[in-house]
N, C-alpha and C positions, 0 to 999 in steps of 0.2 A: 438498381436502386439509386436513387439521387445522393447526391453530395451533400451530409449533414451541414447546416446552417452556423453561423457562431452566435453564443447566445451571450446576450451583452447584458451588463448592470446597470439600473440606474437607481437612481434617492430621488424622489420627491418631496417638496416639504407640504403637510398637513396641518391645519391651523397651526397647533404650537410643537407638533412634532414631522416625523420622518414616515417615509413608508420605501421598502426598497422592491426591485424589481428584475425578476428576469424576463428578458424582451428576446422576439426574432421579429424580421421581417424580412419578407422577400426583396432579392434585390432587385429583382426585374418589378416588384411592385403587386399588386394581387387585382382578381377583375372585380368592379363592384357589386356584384352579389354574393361577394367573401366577405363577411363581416369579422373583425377583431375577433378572437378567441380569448377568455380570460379563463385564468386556470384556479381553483383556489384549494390548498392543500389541504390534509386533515392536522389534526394536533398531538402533539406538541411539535410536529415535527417543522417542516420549511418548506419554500419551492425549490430545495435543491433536490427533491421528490422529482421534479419534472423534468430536469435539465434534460435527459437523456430524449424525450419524446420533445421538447422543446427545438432540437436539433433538428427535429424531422420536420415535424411543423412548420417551422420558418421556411420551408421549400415551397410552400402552397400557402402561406395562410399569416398573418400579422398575429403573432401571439404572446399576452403578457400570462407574466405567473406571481404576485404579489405576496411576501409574504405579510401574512398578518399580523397586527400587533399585537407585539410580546413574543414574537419567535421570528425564527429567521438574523435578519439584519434589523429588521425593523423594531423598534422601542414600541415598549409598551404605553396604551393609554391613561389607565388605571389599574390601580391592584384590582378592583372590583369591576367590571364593565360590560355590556351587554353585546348578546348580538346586533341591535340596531346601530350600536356605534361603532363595531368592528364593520361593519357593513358600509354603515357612509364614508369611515377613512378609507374603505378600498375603493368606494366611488370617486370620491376628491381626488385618491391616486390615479385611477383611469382616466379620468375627463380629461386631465392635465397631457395623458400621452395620447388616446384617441376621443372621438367624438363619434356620433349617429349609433345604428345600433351594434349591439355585440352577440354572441355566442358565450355561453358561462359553464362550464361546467368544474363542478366541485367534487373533492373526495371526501368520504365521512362525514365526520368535523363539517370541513369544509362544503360540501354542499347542503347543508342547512342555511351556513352564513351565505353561498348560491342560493338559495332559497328567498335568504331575506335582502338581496339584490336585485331579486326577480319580483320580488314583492311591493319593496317601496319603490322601484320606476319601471314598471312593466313594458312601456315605453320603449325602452330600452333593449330591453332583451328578446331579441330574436328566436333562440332555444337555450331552452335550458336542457343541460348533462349532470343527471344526479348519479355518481357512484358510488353506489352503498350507502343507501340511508337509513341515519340511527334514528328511528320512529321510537321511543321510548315510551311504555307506558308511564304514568304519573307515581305509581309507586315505584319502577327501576331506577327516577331520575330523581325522587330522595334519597334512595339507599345509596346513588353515587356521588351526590353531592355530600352526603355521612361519612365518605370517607377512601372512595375510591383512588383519589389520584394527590395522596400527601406530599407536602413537600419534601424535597428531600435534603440534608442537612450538612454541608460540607466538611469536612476536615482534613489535618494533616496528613492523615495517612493516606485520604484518598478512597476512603472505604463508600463514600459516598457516587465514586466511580464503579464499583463493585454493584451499588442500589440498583443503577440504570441498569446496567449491564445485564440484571438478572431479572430486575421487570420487563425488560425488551426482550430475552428471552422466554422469559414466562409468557410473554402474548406472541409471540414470532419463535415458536420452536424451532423452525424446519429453518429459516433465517443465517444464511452463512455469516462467519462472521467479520466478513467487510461490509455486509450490509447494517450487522449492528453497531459497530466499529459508525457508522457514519447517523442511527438515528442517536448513540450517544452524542455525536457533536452538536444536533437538534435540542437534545433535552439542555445540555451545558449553555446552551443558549437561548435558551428559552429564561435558564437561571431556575433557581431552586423550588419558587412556586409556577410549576409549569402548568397548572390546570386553570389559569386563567379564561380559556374557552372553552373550556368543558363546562366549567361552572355557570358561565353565559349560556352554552347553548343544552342545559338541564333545566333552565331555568323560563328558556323560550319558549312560546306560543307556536311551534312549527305548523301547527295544525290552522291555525288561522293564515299564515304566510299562504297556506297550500290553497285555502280557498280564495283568497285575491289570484292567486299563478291560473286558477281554472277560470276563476268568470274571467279573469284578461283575455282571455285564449293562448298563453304564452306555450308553444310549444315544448314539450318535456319528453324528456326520454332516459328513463332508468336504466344503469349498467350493474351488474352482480357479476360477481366470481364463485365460485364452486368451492373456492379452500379461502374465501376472505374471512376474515374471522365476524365480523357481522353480515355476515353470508345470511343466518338463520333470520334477518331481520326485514329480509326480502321480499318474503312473502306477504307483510304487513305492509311494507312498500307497495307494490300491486294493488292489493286490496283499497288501500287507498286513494293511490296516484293512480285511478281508473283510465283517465282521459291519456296516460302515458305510453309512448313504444319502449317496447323492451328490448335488451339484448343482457343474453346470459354465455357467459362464460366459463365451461366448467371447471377449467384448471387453470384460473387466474387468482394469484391471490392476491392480497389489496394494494399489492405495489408492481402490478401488469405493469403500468405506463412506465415505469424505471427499468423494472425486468425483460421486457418484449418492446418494446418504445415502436419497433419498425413493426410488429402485427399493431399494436393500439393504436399506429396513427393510422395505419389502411382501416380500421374499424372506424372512425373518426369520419376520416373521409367518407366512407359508407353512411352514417348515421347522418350527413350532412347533405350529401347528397341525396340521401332518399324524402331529407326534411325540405328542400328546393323541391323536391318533384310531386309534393305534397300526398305520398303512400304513407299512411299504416305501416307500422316495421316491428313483428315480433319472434325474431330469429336467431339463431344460436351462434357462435361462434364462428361455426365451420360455415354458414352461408356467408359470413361476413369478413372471411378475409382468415380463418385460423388463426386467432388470437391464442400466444399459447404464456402459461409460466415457466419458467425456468430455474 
C-alpha cells in the first residue's frame, strides 16, 4: 500500500466571504488524463468526512474537498440560500486552486449540490460520482421542510449536546461512538440552524439539473451501500439516472469513504479507470476491489 499523503488546509476568499478546503496532491505531480477530483460532503456535517480517503488520493490524483457554506470552516451565505449559490461559492472556490476539467463526486446532500455543478458548467465536469441520492418526491420534501431538521437550542447545562447526540444516534445506530463524538463536532459547527442545505436542497429542481447532466453527455455513475440509510432511495436513482454506471456496495454504509478509505479509493480508481476506457460499468463490490464497512 502506498504511503498516505498529507492533507493540507486552505481559505479562500469568495466574493464577501470564505470557503475552506482540504487539499492533496501528488508530489511527484499527476499524468494529464487525471483530472482534479472534488469531493462534496453531505450535511450537516464537513469534509473532515473525507480526510481519511483524502490521504490516499493524493497518491494518484489532485484532490480538493470543500466545505460548504455554513458548515465545516467555511461561514455561511445566508440564513436562507439556495442550491445555485452554494454551488457557484464551491466554483469560485475551485477555480481559484485548479482549472480545465474536474471529476466531482458528492455524498447525499452533497451530490445534489454535485449535481448542480455538473449542471450549470457541464464543461467542466468530466464525470460525475453521485453517492446516495436523495430523489425526493414533492410531497417527502414538504413534510421535511415542516419540520424535519429544527434548530437546536443551546444552554447552560449543555442539554443541547445531549439533542445532537441522540439525533445522530437515532439516524446512525450501529455508529461507534468516536464516530458520533466527531459528527457532533460538525453539527456545533454548523451552529444551531443547521439545516440551512437541507432546506435548499428540498427546495430544488434536481430533476431538471439531471436532464441538462444527460443532454451534456456528462458522464455519471451512481454509488449505494447496502446499510446506507438512503439506501432505499436507489432504486429511484436507477430509474431515473438511466444513462448512469452503477456500483452497489452491500455492506457500506454512508460513511465507506472514512470507514474503508483504502477499499473506496481502489473502487475510485476502478470507476475512473473504466470511465477512460469508455465501458459500461455495472458491478458489485467484489468485482471492484471489495469495498467493505467496518
Amino acid at each position: 500500500m502506498s504511503t498516505p499523503v498529507l492533507v493540507q488546509r486552505q481559505v479562500v476568499s469568495v466574493g464577501g466571504s470564505s470557503v475552506h478546503l482540504r487539499t492533496v496532491t501528488p508530489s511527484g505531480g499527476v499524468a494529464p488524463d487525471v483530472p482534479p477530483l472534488v469531493l462534496v460532503h453531505q450535511s450537516p456535517l464537513s469534509s473532515r468526512r473525507f480526510a481519511p480517503l483524502l490521504e490516499r488520493l493524493g497518491v494518484w490524483t489532485t484532490a480538493l474537498a470543500p466545505d460548504t457554506p455554513g458548515y465545516g470552516d467555511s461561514p455561511p451565505l445566508a440564513t436562507e440560500t439556495s442550491v445555485e449559490d452554494l454551488a457557484a461559492a464551491l466554483w469560485a472556490a475551485v477555480d481559484q486552486l485548479v482549472g480545465g476539467p474536474v471529476r466531482v463526486l458528492g455524498r447525499a446532500t452533497g451530490a445534489v449540490l454535485a449535481a448542480e455543478l455538473a449542471a450549470s458548467r457541464p464543461e467542466r465536469v468530466q464525470h460525475l460520482v453521485l453517492h446516495g441520492v436523495p430523489l425526493y418526491t414533492p410531497e417527502e420534501s414538504a413534510s421535511r421542510l415542516a419540520g424535519f431538521a429544527p434548530p437546536y437550542v443551546p444552554d447552560a447545562a449543555g442539554s443541547h449536546l445531549a439533542w445532537i447526540w441522540n439525533r445522530v444516534q437515532g439516524e446512525y445506530p450501529w455508529a461507534p461512538p468516536e464516530l458520533v463524538t466527531s459528527f457532533v463536532a460538525d453539527y456545533l459547527a454548523a451552529g444551531p440552524d443547521f439545516a440551512t442545505a437541507y432546506r435548499a436542497m428540498w427546495r430544488y429542481d434536481l430533476d431538471a439539473a439531471l436532464r441538462v447532466i444527460e443532454s451534456a453527455g456528462v458522464r455519471t455513475t451512481l454509488l449505494a451501500g447496502g446499510r446506507d440509510r438512503i439506501g432505499y432511495m436507489h432504486e429511484r436513482a436507477r430509474a431515473r439516472i438511466t444513462w448512469a454506471d452503477e456500483h452497489v456496495l452491500p455492506e457500506a454504509t454512508d460513511f465507506v469513504a472514512e470507514q474503508d478509505p483504502d477499499g473506496f479509493d481502489r473502487l475510485l480508481r476502478h470507476v475512473f479507470v473504466t470511465a477512460v476506457a469508455g465501458g459500461r460499468d455495472r458491478v458489485d463490490a467484489d468485482e471492484a476491489g471489495d469495498v467493505r464497512s467496518r
